[in-house]
DRENVO-145939 format. One record per residue: residue in three letters; residue number from 0; x, y, z of N, C-alpha, C in turn. Coordinates in steps of 0.05 Angstrom, whole numbers. Example, Ala and Ser with C-alpha at 12.3 -4.5 7.8 and 13.67 -1.06 7.14 Angstrom:
# DRENVO-145939
  residuo  num     n.u     n.v     n.w    ca.u    ca.v    ca.w     c.u     c.v     c.w
      ala    0     264    -114     156     246     -90     156     264     -66     156
      ser    1     257     -45     142     273     -21     143     258       1     157
# end
This chain:
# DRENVO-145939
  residuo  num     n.u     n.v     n.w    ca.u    ca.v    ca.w     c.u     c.v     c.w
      unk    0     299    -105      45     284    -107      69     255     -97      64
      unk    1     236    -113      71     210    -103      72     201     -95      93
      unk    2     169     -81      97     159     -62     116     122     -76     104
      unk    3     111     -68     128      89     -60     124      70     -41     118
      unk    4      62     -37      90      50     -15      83      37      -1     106
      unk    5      29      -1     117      11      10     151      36      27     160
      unk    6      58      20     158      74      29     183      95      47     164
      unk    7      97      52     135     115      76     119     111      98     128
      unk    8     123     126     129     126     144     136     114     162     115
      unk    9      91     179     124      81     202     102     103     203      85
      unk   10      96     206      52     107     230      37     142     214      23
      unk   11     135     180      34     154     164      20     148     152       2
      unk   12     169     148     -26     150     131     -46     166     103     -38
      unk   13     153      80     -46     154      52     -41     147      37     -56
      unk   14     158      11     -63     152     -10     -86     144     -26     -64
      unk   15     117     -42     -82     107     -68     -69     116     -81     -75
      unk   16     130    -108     -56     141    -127     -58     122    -160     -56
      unk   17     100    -152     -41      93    -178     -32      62    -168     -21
      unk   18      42    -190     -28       8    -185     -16       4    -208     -12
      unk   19      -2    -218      18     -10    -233      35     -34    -240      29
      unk   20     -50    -232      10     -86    -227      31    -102    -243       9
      unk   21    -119    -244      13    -143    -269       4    -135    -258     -27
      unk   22    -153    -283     -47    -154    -273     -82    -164    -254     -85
      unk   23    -192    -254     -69    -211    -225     -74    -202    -197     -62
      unk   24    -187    -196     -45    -169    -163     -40    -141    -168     -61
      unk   25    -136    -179     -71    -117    -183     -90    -133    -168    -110
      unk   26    -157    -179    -124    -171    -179    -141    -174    -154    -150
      unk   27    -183    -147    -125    -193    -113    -115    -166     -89    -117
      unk   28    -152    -101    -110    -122     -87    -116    -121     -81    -138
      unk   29    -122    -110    -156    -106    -107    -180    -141     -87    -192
      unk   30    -147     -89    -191    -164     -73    -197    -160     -35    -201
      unk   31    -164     -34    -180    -146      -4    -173    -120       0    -199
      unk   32    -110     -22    -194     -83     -15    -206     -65     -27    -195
      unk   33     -70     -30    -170     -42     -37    -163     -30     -71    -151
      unk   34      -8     -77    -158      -2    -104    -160      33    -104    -150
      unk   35      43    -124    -148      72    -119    -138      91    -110    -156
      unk   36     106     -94    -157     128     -86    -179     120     -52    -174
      unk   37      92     -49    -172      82     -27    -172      89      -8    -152
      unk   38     110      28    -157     111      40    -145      92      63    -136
      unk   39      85      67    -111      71      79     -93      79      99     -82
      unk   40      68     129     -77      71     142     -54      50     153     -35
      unk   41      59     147      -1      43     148      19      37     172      22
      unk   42      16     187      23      -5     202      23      -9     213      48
      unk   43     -22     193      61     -34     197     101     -36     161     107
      unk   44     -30     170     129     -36     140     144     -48     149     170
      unk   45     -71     138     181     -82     139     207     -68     130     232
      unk   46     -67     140     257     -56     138     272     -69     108     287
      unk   47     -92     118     283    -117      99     302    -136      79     289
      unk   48    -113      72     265    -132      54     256    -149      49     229
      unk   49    -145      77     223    -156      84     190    -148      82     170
      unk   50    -156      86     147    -141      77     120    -109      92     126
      unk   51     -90      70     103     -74      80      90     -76      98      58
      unk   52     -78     129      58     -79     131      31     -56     134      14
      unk   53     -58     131      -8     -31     119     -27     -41     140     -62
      unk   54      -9     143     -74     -13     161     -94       2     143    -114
      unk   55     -29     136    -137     -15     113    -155     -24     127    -178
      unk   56      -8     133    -205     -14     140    -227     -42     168    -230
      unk   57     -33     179    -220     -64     206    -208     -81     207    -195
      unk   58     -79     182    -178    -106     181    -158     -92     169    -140
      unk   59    -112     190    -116    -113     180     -91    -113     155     -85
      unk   60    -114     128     -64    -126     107     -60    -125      95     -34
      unk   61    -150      92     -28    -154     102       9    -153      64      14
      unk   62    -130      46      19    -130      21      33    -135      17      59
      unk   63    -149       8      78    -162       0      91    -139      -7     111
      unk   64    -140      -7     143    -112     -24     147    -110     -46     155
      unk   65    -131     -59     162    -125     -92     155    -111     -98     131
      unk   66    -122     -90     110    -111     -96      80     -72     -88      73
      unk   67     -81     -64      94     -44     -48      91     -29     -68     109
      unk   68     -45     -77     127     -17     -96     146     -16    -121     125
      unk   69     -31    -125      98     -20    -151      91       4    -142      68
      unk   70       4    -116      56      20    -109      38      50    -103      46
      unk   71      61    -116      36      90    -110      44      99     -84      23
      unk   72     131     -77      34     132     -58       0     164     -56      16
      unk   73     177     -40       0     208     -36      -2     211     -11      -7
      unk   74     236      -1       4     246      28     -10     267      26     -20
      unk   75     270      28     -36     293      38     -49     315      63     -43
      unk   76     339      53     -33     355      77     -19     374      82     -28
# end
């Protein structure tokens, strides 16, 4: 089952399953680092609207949440 990155719960880690969003926030992703297969843990998420931040290989990474509602991701249980 997938989820919307926007909507994981502080302090869970999560594999991306799936990115909806144009080539160039793809681009920008893979950039960062991160791409699907790739496991993640959620950091902070805004209540009101503000980035999702995420903890990928030693850094922070503050996603935007338009961008987080297009990322899907999975947990593993």
């Amino acid at each position: 089952m997938s989820f919307k990155l926007s909507d994981i719960t502080e302090g869970l880690e999560v594999t991306i399953s799936e990115i909806t969003a144009g080539e160039g926030a793809i681009k920008n992703l893979t950039n960062l680092g991160l791409s699907v297969g790739n496991t993640i843990k959620i950091l902070r998420r805004s209540r009101l609207g503000g980035p999702v931040v995420v903890y990928y290989r030693g850094s922070e990474i503050a996603i935007g949440r338009g961008l987080a509602l297009k990322i899907r991701v999975s947990r593993d249980i």
